[in-house]
C-alpha positions as CSV (number, residue, x, y, z in Angstrom):
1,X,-32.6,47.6,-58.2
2,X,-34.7,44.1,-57.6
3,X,-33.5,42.2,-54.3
4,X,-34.4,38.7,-54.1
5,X,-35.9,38.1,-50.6
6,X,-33.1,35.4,-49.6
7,X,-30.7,38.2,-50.3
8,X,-32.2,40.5,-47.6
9,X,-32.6,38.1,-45.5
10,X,-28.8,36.8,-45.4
11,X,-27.7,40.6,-45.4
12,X,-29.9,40.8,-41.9
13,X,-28.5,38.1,-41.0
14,X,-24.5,39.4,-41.6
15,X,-25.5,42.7,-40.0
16,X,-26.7,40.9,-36.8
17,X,-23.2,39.4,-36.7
18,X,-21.8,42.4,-37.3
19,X,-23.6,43.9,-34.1
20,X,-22.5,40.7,-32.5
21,X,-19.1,41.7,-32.7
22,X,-17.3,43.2,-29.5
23,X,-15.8,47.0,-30.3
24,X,-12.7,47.9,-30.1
25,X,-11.4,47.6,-26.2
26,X,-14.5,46.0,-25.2
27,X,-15.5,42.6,-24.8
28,X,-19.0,43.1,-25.4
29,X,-21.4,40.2,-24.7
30,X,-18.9,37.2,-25.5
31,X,-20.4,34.0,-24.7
32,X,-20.6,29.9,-25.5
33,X,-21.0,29.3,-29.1
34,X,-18.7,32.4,-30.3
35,X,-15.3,32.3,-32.0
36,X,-13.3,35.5,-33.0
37,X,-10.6,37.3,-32.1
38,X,-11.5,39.0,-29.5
39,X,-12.5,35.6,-27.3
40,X,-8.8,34.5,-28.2
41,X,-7.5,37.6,-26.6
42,X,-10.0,36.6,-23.4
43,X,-8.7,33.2,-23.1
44,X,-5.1,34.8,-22.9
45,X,-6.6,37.4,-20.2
46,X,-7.8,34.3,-18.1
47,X,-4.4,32.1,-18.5
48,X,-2.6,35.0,-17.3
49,X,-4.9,35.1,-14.5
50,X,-4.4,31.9,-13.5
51,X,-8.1,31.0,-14.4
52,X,-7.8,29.0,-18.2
53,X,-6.0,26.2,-18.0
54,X,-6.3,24.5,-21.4
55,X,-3.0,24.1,-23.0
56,X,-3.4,27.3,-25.8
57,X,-6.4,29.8,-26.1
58,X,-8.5,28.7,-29.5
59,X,-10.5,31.7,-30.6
60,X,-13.5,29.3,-29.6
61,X,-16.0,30.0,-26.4
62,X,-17.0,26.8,-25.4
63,X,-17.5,25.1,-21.6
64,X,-14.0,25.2,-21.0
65,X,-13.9,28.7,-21.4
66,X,-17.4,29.8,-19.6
67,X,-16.2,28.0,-16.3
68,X,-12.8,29.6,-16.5
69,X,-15.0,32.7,-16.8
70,X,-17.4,31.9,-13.7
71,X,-14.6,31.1,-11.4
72,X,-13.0,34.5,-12.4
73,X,-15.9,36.3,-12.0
74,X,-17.0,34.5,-8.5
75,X,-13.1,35.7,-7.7
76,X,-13.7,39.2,-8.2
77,X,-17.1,39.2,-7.1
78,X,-19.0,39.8,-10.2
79,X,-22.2,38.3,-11.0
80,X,-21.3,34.7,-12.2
81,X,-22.8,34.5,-15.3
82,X,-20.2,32.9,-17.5
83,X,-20.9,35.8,-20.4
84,X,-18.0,38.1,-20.6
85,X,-19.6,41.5,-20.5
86,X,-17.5,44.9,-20.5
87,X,-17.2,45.0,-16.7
88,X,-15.9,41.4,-16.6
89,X,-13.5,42.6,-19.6
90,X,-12.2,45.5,-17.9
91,X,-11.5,43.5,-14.5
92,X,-9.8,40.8,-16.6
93,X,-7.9,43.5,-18.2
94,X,-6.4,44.5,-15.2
95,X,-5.8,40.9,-13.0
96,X,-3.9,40.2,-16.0
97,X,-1.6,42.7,-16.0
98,X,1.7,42.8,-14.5
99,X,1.6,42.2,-10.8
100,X,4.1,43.4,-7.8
101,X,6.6,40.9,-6.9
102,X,5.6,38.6,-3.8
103,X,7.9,39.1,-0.9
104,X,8.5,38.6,2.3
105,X,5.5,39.3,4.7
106,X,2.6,38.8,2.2
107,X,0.0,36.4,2.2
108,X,-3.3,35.0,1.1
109,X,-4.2,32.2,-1.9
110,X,-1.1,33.7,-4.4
111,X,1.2,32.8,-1.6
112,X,-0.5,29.6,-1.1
113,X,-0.4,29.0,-4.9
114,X,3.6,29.5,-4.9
115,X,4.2,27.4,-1.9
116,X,2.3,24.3,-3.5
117,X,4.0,24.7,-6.6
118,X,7.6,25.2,-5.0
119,X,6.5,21.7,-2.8
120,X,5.6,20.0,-5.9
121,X,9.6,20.9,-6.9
122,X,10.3,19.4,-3.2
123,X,11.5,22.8,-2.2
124,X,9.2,24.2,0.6
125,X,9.5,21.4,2.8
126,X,7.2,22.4,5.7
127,X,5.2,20.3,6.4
128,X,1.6,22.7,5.8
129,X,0.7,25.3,2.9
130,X,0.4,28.6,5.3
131,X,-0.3,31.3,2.8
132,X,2.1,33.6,4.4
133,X,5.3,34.1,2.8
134,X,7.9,33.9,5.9
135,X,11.7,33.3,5.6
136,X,11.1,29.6,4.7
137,X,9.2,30.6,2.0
138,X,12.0,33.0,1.0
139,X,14.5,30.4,0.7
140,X,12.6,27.9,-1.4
141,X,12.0,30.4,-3.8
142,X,16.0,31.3,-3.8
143,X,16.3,27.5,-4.1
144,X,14.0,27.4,-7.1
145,X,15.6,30.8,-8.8
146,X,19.4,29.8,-8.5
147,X,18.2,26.3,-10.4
148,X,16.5,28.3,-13.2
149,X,19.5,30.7,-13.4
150,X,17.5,33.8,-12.2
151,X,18.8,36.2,-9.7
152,X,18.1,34.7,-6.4
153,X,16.5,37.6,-4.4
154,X,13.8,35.5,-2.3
155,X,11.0,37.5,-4.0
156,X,8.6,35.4,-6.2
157,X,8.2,38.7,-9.3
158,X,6.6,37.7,-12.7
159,X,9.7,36.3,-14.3
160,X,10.1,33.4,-11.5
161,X,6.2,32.5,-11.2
162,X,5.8,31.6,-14.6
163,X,9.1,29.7,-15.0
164,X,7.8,28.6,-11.0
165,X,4.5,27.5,-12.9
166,X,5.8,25.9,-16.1
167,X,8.5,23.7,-14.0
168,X,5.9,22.2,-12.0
169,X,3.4,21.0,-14.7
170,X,6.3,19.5,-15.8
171,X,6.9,17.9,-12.3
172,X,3.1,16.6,-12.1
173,X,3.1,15.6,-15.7
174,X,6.6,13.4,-15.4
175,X,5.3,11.7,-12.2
176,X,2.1,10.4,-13.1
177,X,3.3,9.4,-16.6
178,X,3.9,5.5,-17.1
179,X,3.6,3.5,-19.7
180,X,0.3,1.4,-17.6
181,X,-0.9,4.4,-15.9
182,X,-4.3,4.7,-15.2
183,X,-6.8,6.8,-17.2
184,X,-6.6,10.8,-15.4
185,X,-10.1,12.1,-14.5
186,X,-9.5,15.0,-13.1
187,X,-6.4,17.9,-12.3
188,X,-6.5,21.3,-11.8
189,X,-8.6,23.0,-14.2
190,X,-11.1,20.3,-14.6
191,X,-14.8,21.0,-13.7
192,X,-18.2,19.2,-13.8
193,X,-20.1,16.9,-11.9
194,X,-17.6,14.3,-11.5
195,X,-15.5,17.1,-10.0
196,X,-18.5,17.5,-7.7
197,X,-18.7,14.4,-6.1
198,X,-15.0,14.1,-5.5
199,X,-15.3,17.0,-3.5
200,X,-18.2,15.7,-1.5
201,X,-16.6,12.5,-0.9
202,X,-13.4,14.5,0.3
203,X,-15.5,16.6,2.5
204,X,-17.3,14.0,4.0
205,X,-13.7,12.3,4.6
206,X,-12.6,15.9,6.2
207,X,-10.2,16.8,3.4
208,X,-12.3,19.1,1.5
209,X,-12.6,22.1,3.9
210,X,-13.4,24.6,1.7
211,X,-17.2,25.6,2.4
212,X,-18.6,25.2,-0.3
213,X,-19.0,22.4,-3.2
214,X,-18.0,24.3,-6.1
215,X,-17.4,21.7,-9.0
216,X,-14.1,23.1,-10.0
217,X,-10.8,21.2,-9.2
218,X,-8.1,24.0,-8.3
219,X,-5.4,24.3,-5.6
220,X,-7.8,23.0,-2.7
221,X,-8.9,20.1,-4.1
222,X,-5.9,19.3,-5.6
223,X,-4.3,19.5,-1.5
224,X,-7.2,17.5,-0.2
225,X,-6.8,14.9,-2.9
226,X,-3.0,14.4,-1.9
227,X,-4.2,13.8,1.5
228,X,-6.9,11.4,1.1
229,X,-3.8,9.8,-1.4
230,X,-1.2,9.9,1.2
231,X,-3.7,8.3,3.9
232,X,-4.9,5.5,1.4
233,X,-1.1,4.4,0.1
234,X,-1.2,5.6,-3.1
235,X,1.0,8.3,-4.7
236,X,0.6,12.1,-3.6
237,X,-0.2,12.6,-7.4
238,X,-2.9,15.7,-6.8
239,X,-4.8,14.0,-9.9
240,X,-7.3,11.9,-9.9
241,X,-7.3,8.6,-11.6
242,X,-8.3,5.4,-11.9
243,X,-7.2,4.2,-8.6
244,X,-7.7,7.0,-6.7
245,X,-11.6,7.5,-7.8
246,X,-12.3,3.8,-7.0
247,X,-10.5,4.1,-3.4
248,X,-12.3,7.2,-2.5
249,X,-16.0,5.8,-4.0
250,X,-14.8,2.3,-1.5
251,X,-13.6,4.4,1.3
252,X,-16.5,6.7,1.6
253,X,-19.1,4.1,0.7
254,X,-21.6,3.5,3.9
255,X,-21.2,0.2,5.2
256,X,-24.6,-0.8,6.6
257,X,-24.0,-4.2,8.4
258,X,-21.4,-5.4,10.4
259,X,-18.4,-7.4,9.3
260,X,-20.2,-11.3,8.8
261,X,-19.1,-13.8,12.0
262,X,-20.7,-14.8,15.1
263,X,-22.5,-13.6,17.6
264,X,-21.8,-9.9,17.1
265,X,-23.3,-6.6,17.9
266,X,-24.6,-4.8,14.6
267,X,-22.9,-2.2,13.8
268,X,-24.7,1.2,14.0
269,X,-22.4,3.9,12.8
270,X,-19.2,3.9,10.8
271,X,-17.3,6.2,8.3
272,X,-20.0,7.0,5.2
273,X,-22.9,7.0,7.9
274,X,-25.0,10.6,8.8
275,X,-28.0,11.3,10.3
276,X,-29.9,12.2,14.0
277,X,-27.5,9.3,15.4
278,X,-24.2,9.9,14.0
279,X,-25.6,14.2,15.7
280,X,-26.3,12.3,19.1
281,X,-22.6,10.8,19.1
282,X,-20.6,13.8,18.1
283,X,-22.4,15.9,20.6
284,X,-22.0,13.1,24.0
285,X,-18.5,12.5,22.3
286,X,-17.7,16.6,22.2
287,X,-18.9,16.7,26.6
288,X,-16.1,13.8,26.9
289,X,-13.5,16.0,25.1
290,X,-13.0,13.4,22.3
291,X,-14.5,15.2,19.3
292,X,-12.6,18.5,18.8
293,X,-13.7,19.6,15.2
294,X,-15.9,22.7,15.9
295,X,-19.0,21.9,15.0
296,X,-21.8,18.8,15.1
297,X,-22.0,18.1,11.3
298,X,-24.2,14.9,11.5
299,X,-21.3,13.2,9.2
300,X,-19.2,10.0,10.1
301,X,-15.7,11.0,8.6
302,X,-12.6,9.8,9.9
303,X,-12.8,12.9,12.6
304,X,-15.5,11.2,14.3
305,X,-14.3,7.9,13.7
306,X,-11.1,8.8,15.6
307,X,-13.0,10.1,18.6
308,X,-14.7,7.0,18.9
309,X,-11.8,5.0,18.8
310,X,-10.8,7.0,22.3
311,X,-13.8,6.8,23.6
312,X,-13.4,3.2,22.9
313,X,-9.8,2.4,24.7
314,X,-11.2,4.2,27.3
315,X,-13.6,2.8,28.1
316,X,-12.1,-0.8,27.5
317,X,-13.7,-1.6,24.5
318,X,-12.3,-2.5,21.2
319,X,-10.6,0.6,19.6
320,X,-12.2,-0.4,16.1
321,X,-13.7,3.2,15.0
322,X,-17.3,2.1,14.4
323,X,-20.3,2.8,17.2
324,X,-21.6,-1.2,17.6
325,X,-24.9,-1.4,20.5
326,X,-21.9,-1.9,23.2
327,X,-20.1,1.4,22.3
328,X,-23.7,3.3,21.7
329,X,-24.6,1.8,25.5
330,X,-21.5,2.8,27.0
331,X,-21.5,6.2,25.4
332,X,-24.5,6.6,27.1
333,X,-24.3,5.8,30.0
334,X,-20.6,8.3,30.4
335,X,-23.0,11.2,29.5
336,X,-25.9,10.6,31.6
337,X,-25.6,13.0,34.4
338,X,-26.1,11.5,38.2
339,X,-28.0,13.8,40.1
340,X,-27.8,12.4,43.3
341,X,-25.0,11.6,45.3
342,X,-23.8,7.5,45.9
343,X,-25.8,6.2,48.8
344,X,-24.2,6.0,52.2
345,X,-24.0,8.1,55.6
346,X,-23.1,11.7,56.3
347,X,-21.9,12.9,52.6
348,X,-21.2,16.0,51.2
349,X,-23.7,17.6,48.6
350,X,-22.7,16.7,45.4
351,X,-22.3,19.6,43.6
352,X,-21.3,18.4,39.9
353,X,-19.8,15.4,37.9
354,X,-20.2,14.4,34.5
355,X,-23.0,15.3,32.4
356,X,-23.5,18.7,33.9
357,X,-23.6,22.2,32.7
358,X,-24.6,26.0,33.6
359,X,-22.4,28.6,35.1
360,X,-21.3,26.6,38.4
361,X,-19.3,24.2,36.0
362,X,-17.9,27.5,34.3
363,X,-17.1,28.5,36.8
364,X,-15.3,25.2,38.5
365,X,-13.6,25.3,35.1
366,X,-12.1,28.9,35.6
367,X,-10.7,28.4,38.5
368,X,-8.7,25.0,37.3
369,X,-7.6,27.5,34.4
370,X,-6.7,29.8,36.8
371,X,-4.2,27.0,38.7
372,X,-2.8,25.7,35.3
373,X,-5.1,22.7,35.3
374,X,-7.3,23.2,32.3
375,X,-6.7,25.7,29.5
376,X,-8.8,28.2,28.3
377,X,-10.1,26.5,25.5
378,X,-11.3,24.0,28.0
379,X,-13.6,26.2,29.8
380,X,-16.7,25.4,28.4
381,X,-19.6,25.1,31.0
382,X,-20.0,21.4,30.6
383,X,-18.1,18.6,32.8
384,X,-16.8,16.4,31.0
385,X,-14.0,13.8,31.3
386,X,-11.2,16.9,30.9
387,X,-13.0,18.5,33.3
388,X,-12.8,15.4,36.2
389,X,-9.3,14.7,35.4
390,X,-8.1,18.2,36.4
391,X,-10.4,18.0,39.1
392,X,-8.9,14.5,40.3
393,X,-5.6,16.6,40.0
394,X,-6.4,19.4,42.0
395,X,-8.3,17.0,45.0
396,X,-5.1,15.0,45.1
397,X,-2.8,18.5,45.2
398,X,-5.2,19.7,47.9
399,X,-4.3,16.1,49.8
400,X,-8.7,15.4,49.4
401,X,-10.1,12.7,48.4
402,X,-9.6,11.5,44.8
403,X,-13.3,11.5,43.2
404,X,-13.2,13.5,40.1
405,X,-16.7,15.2,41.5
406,X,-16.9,18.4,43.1
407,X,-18.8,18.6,46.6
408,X,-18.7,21.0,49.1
409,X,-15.4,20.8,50.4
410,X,-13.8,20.3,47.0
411,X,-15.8,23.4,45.8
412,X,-14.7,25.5,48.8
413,X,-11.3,24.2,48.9
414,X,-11.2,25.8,44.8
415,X,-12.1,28.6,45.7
416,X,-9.6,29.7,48.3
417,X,-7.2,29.3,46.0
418,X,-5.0,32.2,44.5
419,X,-5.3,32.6,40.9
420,X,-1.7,31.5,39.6
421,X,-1.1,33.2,36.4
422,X,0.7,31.1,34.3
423,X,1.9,32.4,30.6
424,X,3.7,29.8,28.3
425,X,5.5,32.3,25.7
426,X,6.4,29.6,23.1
427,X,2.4,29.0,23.2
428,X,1.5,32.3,23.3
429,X,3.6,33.5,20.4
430,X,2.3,29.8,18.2
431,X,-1.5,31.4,19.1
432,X,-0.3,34.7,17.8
433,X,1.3,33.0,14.3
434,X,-2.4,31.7,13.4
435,X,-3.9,35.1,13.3
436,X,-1.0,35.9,10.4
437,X,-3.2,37.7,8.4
438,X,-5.9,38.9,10.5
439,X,-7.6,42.1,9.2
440,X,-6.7,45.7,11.2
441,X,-9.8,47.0,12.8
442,X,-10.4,49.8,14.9
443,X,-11.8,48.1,18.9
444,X,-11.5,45.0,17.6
445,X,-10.5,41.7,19.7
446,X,-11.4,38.5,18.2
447,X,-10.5,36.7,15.0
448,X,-13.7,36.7,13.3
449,X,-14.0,40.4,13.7
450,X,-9.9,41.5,13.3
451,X,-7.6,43.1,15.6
452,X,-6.2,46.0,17.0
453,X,-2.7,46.4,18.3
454,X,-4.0,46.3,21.9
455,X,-6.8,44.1,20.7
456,X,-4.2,41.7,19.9
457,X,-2.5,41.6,22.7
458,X,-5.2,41.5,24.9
459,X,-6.8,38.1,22.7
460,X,-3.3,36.0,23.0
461,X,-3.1,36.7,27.1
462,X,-7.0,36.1,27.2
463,X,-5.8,32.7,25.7
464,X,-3.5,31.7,28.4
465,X,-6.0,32.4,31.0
466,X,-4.1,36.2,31.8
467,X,-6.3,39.3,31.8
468,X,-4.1,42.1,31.0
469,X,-5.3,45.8,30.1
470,X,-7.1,46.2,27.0
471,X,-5.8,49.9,26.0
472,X,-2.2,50.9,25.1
473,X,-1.8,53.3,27.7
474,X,-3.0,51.4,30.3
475,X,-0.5,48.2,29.1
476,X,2.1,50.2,29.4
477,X,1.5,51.7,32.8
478,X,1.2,47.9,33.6
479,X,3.8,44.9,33.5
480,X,7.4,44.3,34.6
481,X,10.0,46.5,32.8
482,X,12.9,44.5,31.2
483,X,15.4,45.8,30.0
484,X,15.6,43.7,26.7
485,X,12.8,41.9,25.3
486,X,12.4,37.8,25.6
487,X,10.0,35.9,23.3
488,X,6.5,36.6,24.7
489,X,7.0,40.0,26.1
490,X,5.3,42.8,24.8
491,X,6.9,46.0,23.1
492,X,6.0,49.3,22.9
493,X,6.5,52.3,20.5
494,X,5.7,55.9,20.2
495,X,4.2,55.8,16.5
496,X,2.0,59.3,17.3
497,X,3.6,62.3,19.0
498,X,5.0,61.8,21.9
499,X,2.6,59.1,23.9
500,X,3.0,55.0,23.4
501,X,0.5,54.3,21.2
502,X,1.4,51.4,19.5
503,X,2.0,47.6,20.7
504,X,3.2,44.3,19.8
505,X,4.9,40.7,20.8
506,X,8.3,40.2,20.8
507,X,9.0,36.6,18.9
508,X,12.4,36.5,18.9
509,X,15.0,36.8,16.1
510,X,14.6,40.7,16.4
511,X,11.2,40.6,15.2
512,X,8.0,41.1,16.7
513,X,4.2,40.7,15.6
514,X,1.5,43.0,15.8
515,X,-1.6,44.4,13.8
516,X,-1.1,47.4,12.3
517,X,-3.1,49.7,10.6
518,X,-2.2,49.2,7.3
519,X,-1.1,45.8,7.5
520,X,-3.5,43.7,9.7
521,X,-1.8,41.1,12.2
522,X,1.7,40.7,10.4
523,X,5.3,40.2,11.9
524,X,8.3,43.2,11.5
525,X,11.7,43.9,12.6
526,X,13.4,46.0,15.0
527,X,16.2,46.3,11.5
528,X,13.5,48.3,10.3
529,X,14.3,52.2,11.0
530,X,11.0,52.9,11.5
531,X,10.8,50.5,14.0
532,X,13.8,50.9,15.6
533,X,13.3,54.9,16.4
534,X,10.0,54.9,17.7
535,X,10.7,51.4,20.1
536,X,10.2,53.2,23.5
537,X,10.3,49.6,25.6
538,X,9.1,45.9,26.4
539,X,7.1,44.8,29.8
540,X,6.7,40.9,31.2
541,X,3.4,40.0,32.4
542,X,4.6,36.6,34.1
């Protein structure tokens, strides 16, 4: 039989295509420009995911699809390629399938999901999203169930997070309908470059904190959008529109020159600016004690701009937010540390005031700790403005004279002082709620590396300026008996034979939190049986 070459080559053609195709149970190699089956049943896998957000899956693999893809793969750390091979099939495969109910003591970005969604519904009215699903939590999902006629348990299972999800799309969607409303940019789901500078602008502004620009809009840029929003006067939509991109583009646009008038200084620095000089005023504004974000980012955002404006007042300047030459001059001068003591007759050494560092000023700041002066965050080897005002407080405790500057007999006077340990419980148990969370691990003592139980305990004291054992054993042996825990006490159970080996902080409400092994820092009760048999007894360390 004759073929006719066009012939073959269209039947090369089909059977490429047929290759093409993804077997059965696999996804193959499914990528932009395909349409079958098969990439339907993948856009399904991502909506049930959380990850595709266009109203219906079309069979069609286009951008839309290939970000949903990237951002699913980046969240199960596969290689972000955007090409749906069989690994990113299988994982798919399972993330969509049924999950376990959230509940009562769980956390992380699902909880954080549910808690935006039940405020959206103006259910969870507290006043941050934690991402840890407490008793408040609890009760705006019982809130939420009893309106949507499901049994109201206080555990978020499938049933209630998609009826949770559908209800407030419907929310968003009714309150940023009008019949003049402006064109919608961006919501969640949307991606791209415009996407990208949003985020930028927000992070520049301090709203944006995750760290990286990742030119997807979901949940956290959603949140920091509401708050830029909320802080320009417009409505807490979430989306982006008209009005809101035109604010942010205005409020985050660097203003170069000052403000036209008279004889004025020109202005050097102001919200939109960044650079070696906008670096050299966070850093003499962090030794005052006014700028408290953690680190120098070289960025004017409204952080910064607030720190001037108390540098500013005190100072006696104009509290206007924006470093002119007079506030730059004054700045500098606060900073500059005076190495030699005021002229005049038989003075004391001057030992330090502000502008100085190094151990001696550690150590000046430890002992101020130590008398309830300065906390512990405050010790931080340079001698600031925080750092004079304690020591003002302590000359005119110690009936010296009221310099702010240690000298000899200040320095002396310090150190004859007994150490006065001072534990505030409500304080220590609000440092202990921010490590919610907090992976378990074996030595560990610090929140970047994770906790364990005595690890813990040892942290929150270390906070409040109390060293306290580090071991179990050795807590125990230590400490005040009481007979029945207060908030801030520590309690101890026998979780391995017949020796204490376990810890935690009592909170109150019969319920205490610890880090446990299989857990990581989380908060139980004593109603718990477990608990309850192997509590062995609570210690005060103030």
């Amino acid at each position: 039989m004759q073929w006719k070459a066009r012939h073959v080559i269209m039947t090369s053609a089909f059977a490429s295509a047929l290759f093409m195709l993804p077997t059965e149970g696999k996804a193959a190699q499914l990528k932009i420009g395909m349409s079958d089956a098969k990439v339907k049943e993948v856009q399904q896998l991502l909506k049930a995911a959380g990850f595709f957000t266009y109203p219906t899956a079309t069979g069609y693999y286009g951008t839309i699809t290939e970000t949903a893809v990237k951002n699913f793969q980046s969240s199960v750390k596969l290689p972000v390629t955007g090409v749906v091979d069989d690994q990113t099939y299988a994982k798919l495969k399972t993330a969509s399938s049924p999950q376990p109910a959230l509940k009562q003591g769980a956390s992380g970005e699902a909880v954080k999901t549910l808690q935006q969604q039940l405020k959206t519904l103006g259910l969870f009215t507290y006043s941050e999203i934690t991402g840890y699903y407490g008793t408040i939590t609890a009760d705006a999902v019982k809130k939420f169930q009893k309106q949507a006629g499901l049994p109201a348990t206080g555990a978020a299972d499938n049933a209630t997070l998609t009826k949770l999800k559908d209800a407030a799309n419907a929310k968003t969607k009714t309150s940023t309908s009008s019949v003049n409303k402006a064109t919608i940019y961006l919501t969640i789901g949307s991606s791209g470059d415009l996407v990208k500078e949003v985020q930028t602008k927000l992070k520049q502004l301090g709203h944006f904190t995750y760290p990286e620009i990742t030119s997807y809009y979901g949940t956290i840029t959603a949140d920091a959008v509401k708050k830029f929003q909320k802080q320009a006067g417009l409505s807490a939509t979430g989306t982006v529109d008209n009005t809101t991109l035109t604010k942010l583009r205005e409020v985050v646009q660097p203003k170069e020159t000052a403000p036209s008038g008279g004889n004025q200084a020109t202005v050097y620095l102001t919200i939109g600016s960044s650079g070696d000089l906008v670096k050299e005023v966070q850093t003499k504004l962090k030794q005052l004690g006014h700028f408290t974000y953690p680190e120098i980012t070289s960025y004017y955002g409204t952080i910064t701009a607030d720190a001037v404006k108390k540098f500013q007042k005190q100072a006696g300047l104009s509290a206007t937010g924006t470093v002119d030459n007079a506030t730059l001059t004054k700045l500098r001068e606060a900073v500059q540390p005076k190495e030699t003591a005021p002229s005049g007759g038989n003075q004391a050494t001057i030992y330090i005031t502000i502008g100085f560092s190094g151990d001696l000023v550690k150590e000046v700041q430890t002992k101020l700790n130590q008398l309830g002066l300065v906390t512990s965050a405050q010790i931080t080897g340079y001698y600031g403005m925080i750092t004079a005002d304690a020591v003002r407080q302590f000359q005119q405790n110690a009936g010296l004279k009221v310099t702010g500057i240690v000298d000899d007999t200040t320095y002396q006077r310090l150190k004859s002082q007994n150490s006065v340990q001072k534990v505030d419980p409500i304080e220590l148990v609000a440092d202990a709620a921010l490590l919610l969370g907090k992976p378990y691990v074996w030595g560990g003592q610090t929140p970047e590396q994770g906790f364990d139980c005595s690890g813990l305990i040892y942290y929150l004291f270390q906070q409040q300026g109390v060293k306290v054992p580090r071991t179990v054993a050795t807590m125990w042996n230590a400490g005040t008996s009481v007979s029945s825990p207060s908030i801030g006490d520590m309690v101890f159970f026998k979780t391995e034979g017949n020796t204490v080996s376990h810890v935690g902080i009592y909170i109150g409400n019969n319920q205490f939190l610890h880090s446990g092994s299989s857990t990581g820092v989380t908060i139980s009760s004593f109603s718990n049986s477990y608990w309850s048999s192997c509590y062995v007894g609570a210690k005060r360390y103030w």
